[in-house]
C-alpha positions as a LaTeX table, in Angstrom:
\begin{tabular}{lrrr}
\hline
Residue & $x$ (\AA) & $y$ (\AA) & $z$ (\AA) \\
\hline
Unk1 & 0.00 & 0.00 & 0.00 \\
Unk2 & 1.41 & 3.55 & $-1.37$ \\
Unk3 & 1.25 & 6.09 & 0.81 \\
Unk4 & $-0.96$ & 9.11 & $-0.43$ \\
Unk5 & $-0.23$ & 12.68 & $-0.65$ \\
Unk6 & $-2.35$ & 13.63 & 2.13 \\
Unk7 & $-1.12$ & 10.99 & 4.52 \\
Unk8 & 2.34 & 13.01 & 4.73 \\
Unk9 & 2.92 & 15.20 & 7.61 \\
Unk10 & 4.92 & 18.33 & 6.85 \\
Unk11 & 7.70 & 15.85 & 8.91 \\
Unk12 & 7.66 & 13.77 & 6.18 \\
Unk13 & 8.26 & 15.67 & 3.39 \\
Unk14 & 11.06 & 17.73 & 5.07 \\
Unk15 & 12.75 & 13.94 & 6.08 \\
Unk16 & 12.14 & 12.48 & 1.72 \\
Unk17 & 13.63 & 16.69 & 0.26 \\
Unk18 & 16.27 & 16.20 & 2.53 \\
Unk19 & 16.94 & 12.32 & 1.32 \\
Unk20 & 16.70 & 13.76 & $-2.01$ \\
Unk21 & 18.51 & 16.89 & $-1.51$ \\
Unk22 & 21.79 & 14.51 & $-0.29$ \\
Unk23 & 21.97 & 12.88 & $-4.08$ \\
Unk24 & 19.86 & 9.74 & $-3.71$ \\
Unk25 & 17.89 & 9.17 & $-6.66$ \\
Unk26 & 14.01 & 9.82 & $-7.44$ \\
Unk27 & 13.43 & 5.74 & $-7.14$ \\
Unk28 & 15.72 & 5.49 & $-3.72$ \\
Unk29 & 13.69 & 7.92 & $-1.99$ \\
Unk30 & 10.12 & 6.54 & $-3.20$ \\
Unk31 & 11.37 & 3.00 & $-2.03$ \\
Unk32 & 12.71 & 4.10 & 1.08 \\
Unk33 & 9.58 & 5.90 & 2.09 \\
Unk34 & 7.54 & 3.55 & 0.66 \\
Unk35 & 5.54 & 6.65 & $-1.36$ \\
Unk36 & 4.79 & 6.00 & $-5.11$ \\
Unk37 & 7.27 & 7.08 & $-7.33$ \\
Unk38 & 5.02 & 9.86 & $-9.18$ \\
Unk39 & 4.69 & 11.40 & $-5.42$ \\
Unk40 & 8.30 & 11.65 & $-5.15$ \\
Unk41 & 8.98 & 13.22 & $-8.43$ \\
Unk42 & 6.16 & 15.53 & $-7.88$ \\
Unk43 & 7.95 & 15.88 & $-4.48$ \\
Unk44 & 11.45 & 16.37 & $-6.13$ \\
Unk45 & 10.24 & 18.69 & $-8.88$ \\
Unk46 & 8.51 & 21.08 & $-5.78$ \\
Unk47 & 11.52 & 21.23 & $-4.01$ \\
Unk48 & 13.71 & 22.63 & $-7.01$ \\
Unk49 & 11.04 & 25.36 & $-7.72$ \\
Unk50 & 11.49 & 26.18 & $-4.61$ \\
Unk51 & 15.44 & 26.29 & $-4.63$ \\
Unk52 & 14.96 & 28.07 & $-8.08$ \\
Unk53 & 12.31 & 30.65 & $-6.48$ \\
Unk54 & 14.85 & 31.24 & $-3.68$ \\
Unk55 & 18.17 & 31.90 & $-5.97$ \\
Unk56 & 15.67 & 34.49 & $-8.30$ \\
Unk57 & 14.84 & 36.42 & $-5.25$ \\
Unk58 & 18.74 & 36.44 & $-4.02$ \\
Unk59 & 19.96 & 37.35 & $-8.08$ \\
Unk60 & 19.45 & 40.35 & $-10.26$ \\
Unk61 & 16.58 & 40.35 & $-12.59$ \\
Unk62 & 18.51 & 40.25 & $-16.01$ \\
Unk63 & 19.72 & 36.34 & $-15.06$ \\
Unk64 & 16.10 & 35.84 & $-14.55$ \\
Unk65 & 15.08 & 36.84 & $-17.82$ \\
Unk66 & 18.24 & 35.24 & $-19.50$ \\
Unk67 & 17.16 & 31.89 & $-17.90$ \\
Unk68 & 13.78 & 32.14 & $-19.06$ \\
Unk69 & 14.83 & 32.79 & $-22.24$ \\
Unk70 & 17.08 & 29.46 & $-22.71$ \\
Unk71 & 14.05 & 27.78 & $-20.72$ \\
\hline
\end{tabular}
């Protein structure tokens, strides 16, 4: 039995970004947490918005825009 979304505590999620966050893969984490592995990518992909969001508001805007541009 996967467990859903909504069945992780804020806990949780900190403990499986910071699994990810030290370089174990997508399918490492999901096993180890025994979460489905679309959870954990959604997870994954979340967490490096976030460290994106968090290096725009630290950098000028023109890197910004470059970025999007090559995006």
């Amino acid at each position: 039995e996967m467990v859903k979304e909504r069945e992780l505590s804020q806990e949780d999620l900190t403990k499986i970004q910071k699994a990810m966050l030290s370089g174990k893969t997508i399918f490492q984490t999901a096993s180890d947490f025994g979460i489905d592995f679309e959870l954990a990518l959604k997870i994954f992909n979340n967490l490096h918005k976030e460290k994106w969001k968090n290096i725009k508001d630290t950098e000028n805007q023109e890197t910004i825009e470059e970025f999007s541009l090559i995006r």
